[in-house]
C-alpha positions as CSV (number, residue, x, y, z in Angstrom):
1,X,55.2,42.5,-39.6
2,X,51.7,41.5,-40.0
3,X,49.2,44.0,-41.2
4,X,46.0,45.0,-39.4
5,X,43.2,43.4,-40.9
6,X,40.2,45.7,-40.9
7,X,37.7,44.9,-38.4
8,X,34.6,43.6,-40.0
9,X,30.8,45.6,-39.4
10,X,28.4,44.1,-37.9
11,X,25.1,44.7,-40.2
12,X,21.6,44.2,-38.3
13,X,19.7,41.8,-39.4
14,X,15.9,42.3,-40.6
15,X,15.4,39.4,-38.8
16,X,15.5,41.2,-35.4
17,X,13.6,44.1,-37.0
18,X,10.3,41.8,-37.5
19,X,11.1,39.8,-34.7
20,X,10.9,43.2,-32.8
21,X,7.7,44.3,-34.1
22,X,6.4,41.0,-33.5
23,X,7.0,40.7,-29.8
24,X,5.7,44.5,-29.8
25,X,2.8,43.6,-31.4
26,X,2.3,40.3,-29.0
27,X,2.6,42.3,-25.9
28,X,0.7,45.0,-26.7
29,X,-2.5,42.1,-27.6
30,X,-1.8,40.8,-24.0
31,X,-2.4,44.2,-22.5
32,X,-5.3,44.4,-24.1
33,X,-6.7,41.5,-23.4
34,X,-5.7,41.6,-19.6
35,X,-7.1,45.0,-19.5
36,X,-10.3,44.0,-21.3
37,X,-10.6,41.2,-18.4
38,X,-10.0,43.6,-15.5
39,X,-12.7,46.0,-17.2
40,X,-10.0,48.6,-17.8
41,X,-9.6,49.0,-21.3
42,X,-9.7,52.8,-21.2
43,X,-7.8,54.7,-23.3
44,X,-5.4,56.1,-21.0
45,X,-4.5,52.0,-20.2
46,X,-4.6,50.9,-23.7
47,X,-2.2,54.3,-24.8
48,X,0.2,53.2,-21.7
49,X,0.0,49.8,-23.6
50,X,1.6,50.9,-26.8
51,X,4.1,52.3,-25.2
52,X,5.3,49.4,-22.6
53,X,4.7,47.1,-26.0
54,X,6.6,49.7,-28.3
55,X,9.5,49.6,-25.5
56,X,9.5,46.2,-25.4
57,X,9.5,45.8,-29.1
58,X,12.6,48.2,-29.1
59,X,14.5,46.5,-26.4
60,X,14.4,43.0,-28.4
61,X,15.0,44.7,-31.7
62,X,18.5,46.2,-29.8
63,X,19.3,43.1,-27.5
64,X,19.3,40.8,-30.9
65,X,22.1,43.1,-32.6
């Protein structure tokens, strides 16, 4: 009888920690300048910006675990 080898943990990289800061950090400089452009950089638009770019940096930071 074989034994059961222990199943190994996988441990996130920091890696996909900077690379999700980055991409938060890149979309959230696109919002502002689209929103600069369109003459709507208000801060209602630029708050709803951090979040949609803190969301996306989150999503990458899971989806690369």
């Amino acid at each position: 009888m074989s034994q059961a080898q222990p199943r190994a943990r996988i441990k996130p990289g920091r890696a996909s920690l900077i690379g999700g800061i980055a991409v938060g950090i890149a979309a959230f400089a696109i919002w502002f300048a689209v929103a600069g452009e369109l003459h709507a950089a208000t801060p209602p638009w630029l708050a709803a910006g951090a979040i949609v770019a803190a969301a996306i940096g989150t999503w990458i930071r899971i989806a690369d675990l």
